[in-house]
N, C-alpha and C positions, 0 to 999 in steps of 0.2 A: 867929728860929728857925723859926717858923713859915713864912716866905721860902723858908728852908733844908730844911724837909721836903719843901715842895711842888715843890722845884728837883729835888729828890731824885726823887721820883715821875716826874717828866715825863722825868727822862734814864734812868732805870729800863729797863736792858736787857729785852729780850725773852727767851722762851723759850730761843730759837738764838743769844741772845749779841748780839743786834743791837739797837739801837733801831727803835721802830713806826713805819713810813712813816708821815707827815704827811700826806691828801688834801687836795690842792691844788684850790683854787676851779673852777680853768681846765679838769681832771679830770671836775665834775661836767659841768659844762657841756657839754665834749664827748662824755659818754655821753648824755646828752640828744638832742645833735642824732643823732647814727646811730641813733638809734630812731628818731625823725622818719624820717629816711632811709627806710629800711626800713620805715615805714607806707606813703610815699610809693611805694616800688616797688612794694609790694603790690597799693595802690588803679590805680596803671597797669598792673599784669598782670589785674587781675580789667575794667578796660574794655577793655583788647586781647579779653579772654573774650569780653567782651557784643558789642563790634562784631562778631567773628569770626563769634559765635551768629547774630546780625541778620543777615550777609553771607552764611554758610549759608542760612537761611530763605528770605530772597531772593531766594538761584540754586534752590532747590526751584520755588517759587512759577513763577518765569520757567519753570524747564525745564515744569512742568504747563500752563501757559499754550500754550508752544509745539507739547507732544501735540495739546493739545484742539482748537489752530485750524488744525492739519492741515497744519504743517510753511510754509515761509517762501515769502513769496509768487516768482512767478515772476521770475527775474534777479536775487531779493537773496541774501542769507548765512544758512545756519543758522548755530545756535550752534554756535560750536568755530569760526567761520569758512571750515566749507565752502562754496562755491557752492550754493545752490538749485540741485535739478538734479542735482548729482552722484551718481556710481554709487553703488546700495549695496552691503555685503558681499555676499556670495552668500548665497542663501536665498531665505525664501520673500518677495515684494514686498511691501511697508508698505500702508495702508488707502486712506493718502493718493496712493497709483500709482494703485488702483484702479477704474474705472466700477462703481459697485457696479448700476445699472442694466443693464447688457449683461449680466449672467449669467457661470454659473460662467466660470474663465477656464478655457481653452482650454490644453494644453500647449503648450510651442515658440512659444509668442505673445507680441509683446515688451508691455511695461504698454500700457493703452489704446488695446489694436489688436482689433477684433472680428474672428470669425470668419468666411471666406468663408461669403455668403450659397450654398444648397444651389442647383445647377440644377435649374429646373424638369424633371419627368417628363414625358419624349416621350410624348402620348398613344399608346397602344396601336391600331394600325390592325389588322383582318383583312387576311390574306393577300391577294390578288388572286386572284381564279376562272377559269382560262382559259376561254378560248370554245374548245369541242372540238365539233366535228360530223364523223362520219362514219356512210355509208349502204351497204346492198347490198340483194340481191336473191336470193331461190332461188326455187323451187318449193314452193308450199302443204302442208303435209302432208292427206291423206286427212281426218284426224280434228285440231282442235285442241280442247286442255284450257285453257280460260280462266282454269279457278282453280289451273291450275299456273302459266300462262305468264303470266297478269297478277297476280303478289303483291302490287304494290302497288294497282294499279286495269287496271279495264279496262271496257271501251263493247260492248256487242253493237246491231246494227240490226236492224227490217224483221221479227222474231218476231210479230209480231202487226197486218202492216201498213204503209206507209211512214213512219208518223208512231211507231212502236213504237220505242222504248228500253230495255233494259236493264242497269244499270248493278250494279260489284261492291259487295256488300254492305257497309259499312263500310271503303270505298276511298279513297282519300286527295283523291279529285274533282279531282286533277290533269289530267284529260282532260277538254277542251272543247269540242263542237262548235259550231264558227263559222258555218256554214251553209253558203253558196257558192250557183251561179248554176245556171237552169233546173229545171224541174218533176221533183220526186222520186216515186220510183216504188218500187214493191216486190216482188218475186219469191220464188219457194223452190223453185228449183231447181239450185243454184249442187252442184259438183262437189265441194265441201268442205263436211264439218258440225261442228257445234262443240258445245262440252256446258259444265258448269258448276253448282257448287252452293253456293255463296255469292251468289248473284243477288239483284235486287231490280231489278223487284216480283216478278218470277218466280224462285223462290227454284233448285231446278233443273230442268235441262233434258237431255238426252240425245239428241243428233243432228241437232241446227237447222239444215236447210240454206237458210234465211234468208239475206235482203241486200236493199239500197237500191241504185239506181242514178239516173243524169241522163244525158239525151242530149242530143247536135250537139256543137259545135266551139264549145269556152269555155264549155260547162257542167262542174259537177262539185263538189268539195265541199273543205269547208277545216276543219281543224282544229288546235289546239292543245294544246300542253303544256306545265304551269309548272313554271319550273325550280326548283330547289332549294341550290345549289351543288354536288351530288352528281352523280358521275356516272351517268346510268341509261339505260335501255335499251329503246326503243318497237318494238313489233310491228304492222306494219302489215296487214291481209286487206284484195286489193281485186282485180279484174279489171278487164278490157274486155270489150265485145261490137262486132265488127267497127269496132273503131277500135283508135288509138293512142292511148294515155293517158303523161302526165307529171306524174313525181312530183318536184316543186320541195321542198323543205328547208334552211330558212333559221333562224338564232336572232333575236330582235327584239333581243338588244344589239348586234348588228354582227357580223363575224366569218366565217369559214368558208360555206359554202352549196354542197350537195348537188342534182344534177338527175336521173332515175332515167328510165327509157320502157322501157314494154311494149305491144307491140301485138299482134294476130290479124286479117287480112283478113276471115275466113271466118266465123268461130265467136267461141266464147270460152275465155278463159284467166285464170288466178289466179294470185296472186303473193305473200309474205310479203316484202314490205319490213322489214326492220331499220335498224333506225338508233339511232345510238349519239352522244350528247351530254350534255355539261356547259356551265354557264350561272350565272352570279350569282341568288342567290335574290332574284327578281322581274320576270327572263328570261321566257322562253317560246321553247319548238319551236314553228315554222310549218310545216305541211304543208299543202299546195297540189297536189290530185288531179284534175286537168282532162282533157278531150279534146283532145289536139294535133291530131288528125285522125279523120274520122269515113268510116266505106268502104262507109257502106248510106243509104242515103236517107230508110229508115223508124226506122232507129235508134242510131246509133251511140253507145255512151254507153260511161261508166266508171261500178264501182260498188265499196261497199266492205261488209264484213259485220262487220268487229272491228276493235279493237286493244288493245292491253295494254300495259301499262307494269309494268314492273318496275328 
């Protein structure tokens, strides 16, 4: 009986009229293994994670490496397998193009090309000063004014004597007397008088008919004037007494050259030579005043009483 109750319970429908599935050994078992399973997938997707993580790290590492040592050496491969070498995007050039010693770069300059070195500056020369000489001749005025006609400088002779001087006061001493040949002599009585009041040592004067002379044939007297590269403008006072006299003018750099004659058989005569020259500052006018011919026995000379420069 008791067989029989417990036969009873065990075939004892279900809820829905069925009897209770029986789980089978085989059942456990294989819910078992697909769990296994499925731990096992899990554990290979989380090291796929970690290598993936590592192989990230990795190419960072490498790409920071390759910044820092300033891209791949000449003829091998950047990363990505470009050529070393090749172009880049447009923009501005990498670190690695650049001579950081040459300085800024230069627009329109390809990488590591420096800029034309500057030509030297042509020293600067002065112009060239021509050599200009020209001369004439009139007749002496009655009266000259030394401190009009000589502004820059001027020479008077024979005021006080053959050895007497007097020169313009704060004049530029561009007039030089050279000396010249035969004994100098002095007079005052010449047809021309001259005045002046800017003088020294004789401050002024009013109506000097003073002068110097030398007698015979190749006496007479020489003088100078320093050039300036400016053009200027020399006054010459001088006579004869029965001779001829020659006025040579020359520059000492070369150039041009002026020859002048005035004579009187008889008597004598005066003259204002002009002359007119430009010269390199270090130049000088040569004036050369001699006797080409003397027509008296006891005297024949040239003589001169001023000149001015302006």
């Amino acid at each position: 009986m008791a067989e029989e109750d417990l036969t009873r319970q065990r075939i004892r429908p279900s809820r829905h009229g069925a009897p209770p599935p029986t789980r089978h050994p085989l059942h456990t078992l294989a819910g078992r293994t697909r769990a296994d399973l499925r731990r096992l997938v899990r554990a290979r997707q989380r090291r796929r994670w970690v290598v993936g993580g590592i192989a990230v790290v990795v190419c960072l590492v490498a790409l920071a490496s390759f910044l820092i040592a300033g891209g791949p050496e000449p003829g091998g491969q950047s990363a990505g397998g470009v050529p070393g070498g090749a172009g880049r995007p447009s923009g501005l050039p990498g670190l690695e193009g650049r001579d950081l010693d040459a300085g800024l770069v230069s627009p329109g300059l390809r990488p590591r090309q420096r800029p034309p070195s500057p030509s030297p500056t042509p020293p600067t020369t002065a112009p060239a000063v021509p050599a200009v000489l020209d001369a004439g001749m009139a007749e002496a005025p009655a009266e000259v004014d030394l401190t009009r006609v000589g502004g820059r400088d001027w020479v008077h002779w024979g005021l006080r004597g053959a050895d007497s001087t007097v020169r313009k006061r704060g004049g530029s001493g561009e007039i030089r007397d050279e000396g010249g040949s035969g004994r100098r002599g002095g007079w005052d009585d010449n047809q021309e008088s001259f005045s002046w009041r800017d003088g020294s040592p004789v401050a002024s004067v009013s109506g000097s008919s003073h002068g110097v002379y030398r007698c015979g044939v190749g006496s007479g007297f020489t003088l100078a004037v320093a050039a300036d590269g400016q053009l200027r403008t020399v006054r010459l006072y001088a006579g004869v007494w029965m001779a001829r006299g020659r006025l040579d003018a020359r520059l000492s750099v070369g150039g041009p050259s002026r020859t002048l004659r005035i004579e009187d058989r008889h008597t004598s005569r005066s003259t204002e030579f002009t002359i007119r020259f430009q010269a390199p500052k270090g130049g000088r006018l040569v004036l050369s005043w001699t006797v080409e011919r003397a027509f008296s026995d006891d005297c024949g000379s040239v003589g001169v009483q001023a000149v001015a420069l302006r």
